[in-house]
N, C-alpha and C positions, 0 to 999 in steps of 0.2 A: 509605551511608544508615544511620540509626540503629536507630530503633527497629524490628523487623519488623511486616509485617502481615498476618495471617493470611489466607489464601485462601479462597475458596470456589470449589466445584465450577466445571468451566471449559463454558460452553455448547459442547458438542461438534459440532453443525452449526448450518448454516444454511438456509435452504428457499427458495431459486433459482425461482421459478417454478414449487412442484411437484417439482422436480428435489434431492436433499439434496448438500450439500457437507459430505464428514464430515472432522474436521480429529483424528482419533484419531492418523492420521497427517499432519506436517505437508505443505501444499500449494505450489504454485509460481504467482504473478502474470508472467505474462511481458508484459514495457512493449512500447508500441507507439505512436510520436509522432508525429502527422501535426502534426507542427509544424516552422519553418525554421530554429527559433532554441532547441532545447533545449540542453540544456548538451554530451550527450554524442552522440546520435544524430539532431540537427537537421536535418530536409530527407532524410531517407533515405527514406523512407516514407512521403509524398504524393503517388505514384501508386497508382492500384488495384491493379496489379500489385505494387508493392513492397511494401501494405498484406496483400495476400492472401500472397504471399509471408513474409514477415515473418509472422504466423499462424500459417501452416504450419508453420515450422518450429520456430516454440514449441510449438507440441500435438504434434507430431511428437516432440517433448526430452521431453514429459512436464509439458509445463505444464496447472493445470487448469483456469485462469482468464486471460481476453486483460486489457489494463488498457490502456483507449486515451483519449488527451489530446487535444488540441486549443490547447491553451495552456501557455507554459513558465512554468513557475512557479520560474525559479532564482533566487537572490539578484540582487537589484535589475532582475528582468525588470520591465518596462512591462505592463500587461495589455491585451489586445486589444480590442473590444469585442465585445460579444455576439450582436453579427451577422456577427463574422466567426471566432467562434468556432461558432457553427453551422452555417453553408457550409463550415467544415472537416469539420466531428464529424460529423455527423446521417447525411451521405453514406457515410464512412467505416464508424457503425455497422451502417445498413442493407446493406453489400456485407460485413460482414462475419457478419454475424446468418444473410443469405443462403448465404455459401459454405461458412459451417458450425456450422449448423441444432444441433448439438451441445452446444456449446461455451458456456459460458461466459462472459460479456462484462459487465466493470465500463468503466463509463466516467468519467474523471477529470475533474470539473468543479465548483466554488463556487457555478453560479449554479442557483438554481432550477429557471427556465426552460427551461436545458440540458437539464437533471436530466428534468425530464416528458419533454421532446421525445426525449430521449437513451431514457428505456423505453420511448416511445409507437414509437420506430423497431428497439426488439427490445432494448436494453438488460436486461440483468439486476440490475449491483450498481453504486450510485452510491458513488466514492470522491471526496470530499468533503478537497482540503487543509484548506480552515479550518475544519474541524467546528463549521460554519455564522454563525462571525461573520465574515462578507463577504457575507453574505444573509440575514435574519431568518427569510426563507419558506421555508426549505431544511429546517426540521425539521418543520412541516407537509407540504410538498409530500411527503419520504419517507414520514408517518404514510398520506397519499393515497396515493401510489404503492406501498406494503406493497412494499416489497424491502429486501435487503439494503443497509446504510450504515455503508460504513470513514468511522469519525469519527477525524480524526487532530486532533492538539495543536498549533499554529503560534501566536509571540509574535509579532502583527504583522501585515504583508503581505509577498509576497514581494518588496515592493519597500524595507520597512524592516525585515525580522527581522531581517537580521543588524548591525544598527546599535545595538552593546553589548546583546544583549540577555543580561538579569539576571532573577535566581531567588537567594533564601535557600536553598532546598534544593530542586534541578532534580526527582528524584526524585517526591518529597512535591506538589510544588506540580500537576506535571504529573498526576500520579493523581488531585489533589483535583479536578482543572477536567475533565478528563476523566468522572470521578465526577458531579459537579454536570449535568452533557450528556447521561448514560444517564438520569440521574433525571428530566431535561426528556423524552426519545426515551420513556421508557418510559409518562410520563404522557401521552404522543400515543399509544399506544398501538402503537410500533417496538421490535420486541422482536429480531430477526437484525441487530445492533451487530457490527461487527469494530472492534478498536481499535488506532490507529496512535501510538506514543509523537511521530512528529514529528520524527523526526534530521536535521539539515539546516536546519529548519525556526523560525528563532527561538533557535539556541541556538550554543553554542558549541565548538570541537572539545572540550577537556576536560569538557565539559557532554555531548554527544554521546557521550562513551566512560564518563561516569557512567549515563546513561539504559541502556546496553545492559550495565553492569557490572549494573546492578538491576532487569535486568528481571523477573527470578524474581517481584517487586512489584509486576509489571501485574496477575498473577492473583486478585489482590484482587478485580477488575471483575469476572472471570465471566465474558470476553466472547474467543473468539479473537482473538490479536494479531498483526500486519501488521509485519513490519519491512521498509522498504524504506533499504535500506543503498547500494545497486547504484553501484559510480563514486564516490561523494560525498565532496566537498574533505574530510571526514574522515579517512580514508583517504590522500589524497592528501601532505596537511598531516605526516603525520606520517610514510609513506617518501618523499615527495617525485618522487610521481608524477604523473598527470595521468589526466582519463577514461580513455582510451584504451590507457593501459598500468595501468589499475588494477583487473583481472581479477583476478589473485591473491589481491591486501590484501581485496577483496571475499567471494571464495570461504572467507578466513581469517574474517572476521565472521560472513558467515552462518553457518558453523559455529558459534561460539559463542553465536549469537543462536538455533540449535537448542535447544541443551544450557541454553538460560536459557528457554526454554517458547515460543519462537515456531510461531504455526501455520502462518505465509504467511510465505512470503519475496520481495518485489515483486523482480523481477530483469531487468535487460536482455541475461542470458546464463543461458539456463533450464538447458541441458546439466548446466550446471557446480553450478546448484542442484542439480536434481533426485543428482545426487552426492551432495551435501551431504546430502540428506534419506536418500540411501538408505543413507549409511554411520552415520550417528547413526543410523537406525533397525537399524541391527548393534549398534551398541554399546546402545541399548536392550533388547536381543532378546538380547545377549551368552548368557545361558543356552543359547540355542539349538544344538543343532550342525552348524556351517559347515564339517567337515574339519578336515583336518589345515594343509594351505596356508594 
C-alpha cells in the first residue's frame, strides 16, 4: 500500500450486555457450525451433545467468545432459507446461552430477522458476513437491538465473490467501504463496531495476503479488528494443503495477524490460538522478566 494513514486511538472494549470485552489483550472467536455443508467442520455439530461439547471445549482452550452459524457461507454455497436457518440457530443458541450462562455468544447470520430472534434467544454479538448488503434492515435492527456488530467487507455473495473479483487497491478500497458503514452504524447510533477485513471473502489469494500484509491500516477505523483466517483455501493455495491438514499454515497467520494489530482471532482450533496470543503477548511484554530458560 502506499500512502500511510494515520491511526486513531483503537476503541478498547466492547459492552456485551453490561458484561465489557477488553481487547487490551487480543481475544479468541472459537466457530461452532451446526451446518451439514461448511467447508471444514460440516455435520459435526448438530446434535446438542456435539454442540455443547464443542463449547466446552473452546472456553475450556481459553476462548472468550462462541461464534455459531447456521449457514455456510463458502464460495459458491447456495443459501438456505430463512426458515431453515432458524430451526437450526435459534435452538442451538438457546441450549447454548443455557448451558453457559457465562459466556459469550455471537451468532453468524446476514439476515435481520435472524439477528433479533438470535438476541431475543440470549445471543449477545451479531457477526454479520455482508456488513449488511444482503439486508437493508440489519443496520437498523442492530441500532434496535444496542449490541455488538462485526461488520465484515465481502465483494459479492458467497455465491459470486469469488468470480474475478477486482480492486484498484484491495487495501484502500476495503477501508473506504468499510469507513462509509461506521459512518451509516454510527448515525444509527451503534457505537460497539468490531471490524472484519473479509479474507476469503470476495478477494483473491494475492489479494488475501495484501489485506493481512496491511493490516497495521485497519487502525485508521478505531474499531477492534476480527481476522478470521481459520483453514481458508488461502492458506491451502499456496502449501498445498487442504482444511484439514491446514492447522499449521493457520497458526503461521494468526500469528502475524497478531503482530499487525489483530484483537480477535475467529478460530476453529482455539488451543492453538490462545498460543498464539499468549506468546506475542511475551514478545510484547519482552521487557519483562521470564528467566533464564
Amino acid at each position: 500500500m502506499g500512502e500511510q494513514i494515520t491511526a486513531i486511538p483503537m476503541k478498547q472494549t466492547i459492552n456485551c450486555r453490561g458484561k465489557l470485552i477488553n481487547f487490551s489483550t487480543p481475544q479468541v472467536m472459537g466457530v461452532i457450525n451446526v451446518t451439514p455443508d461448511s467447508f471444514f467442520d460440516g455435520g459435526k455439530y448438530n446434535t446438542e451433545s456435539g454442540i455443547i461439547e464443542r463449547a466446552k471445549m473452546h472456553l475450556d482452550a481459553g476462548a472468550s467468545i462462541l461464534d455459531i452459524g447456521a449457514v455456510s457461507t463458502r464460495p459458491k454455497a447456495e443459501l438456505i432459507p430463512e426458515s431453515e436457518e432458524r430451526e437450526r440457530l435459534i435452538p442451538a443458541v438457546k441450549l447454548l446461552r443455557s448451558n453457559f450462562p457465562e459466556a459469550s455468544i455471537s451468532v453468524d447470520t446476514f439476515r435481520s430477522s435472524i439477528a433479533k430472534a438470535a438476541v431475543e434467544a440470549g445471543a449477545d454479538i451479531i457477526n454479520d458476513i455482508s456488513g449488511g448488503t444482503m439486508d437493508n434492515k440489519m443496520f437498523s435492527t442492530i441500532a434496535q437491538l444496542q449490541v455488538p456488530y462485526v461488520l465484515m467487507h465481502i465483494q459479492g455473495t458467497p455465491e459470486t465473490m469469488q468470480d474475478n473479483p477486482h480492486y484498484k487497491d484491495v487495501t484502500i478500497e476495503v477501508i473506504s467501504d468499510l469507513m462509509l458503514k461506521l459512518d451509516q452504524l454510527k448515525n444509527l447510533g451503534v457505537h460497539d463496531v468490531i471490524i472484519d477485513p473479509g479474507f476469503g471473502f470476495g478477494k483473491t489469494v494475492g489479494q488475501n495476503f495484501s489485506l493481512l500484509n496491511d493490516l497495521k491500516q485497519f487502525a485508521v477505523l478505531g474499531h477492534p479488528i476480527l481476522v478470521g483466517l481459520s483453514r481458508k483455501s488461502m492458506i491451502n493455495r499456496v502449501l498445498g494443503s487442504n482444511p484439514e491438514t491446514a492447522l499449521n499454515g493457520t497458526t503461521a497467520l494468526n500469528m502475524i495477524a497478531l503482530e499487525r494489530g489483530a484483537s480477535i482471532l475467529r478460530v476453529h482450533d482455539v488451543k492453538e490460538a490462545m498460543e498464539c496470543v499468549k506468546l506475542n503477548t511475551a514478545i510484547s511484554n519482552s521487557n519483562s522478566n521470564f528467566g533464564d530458560s
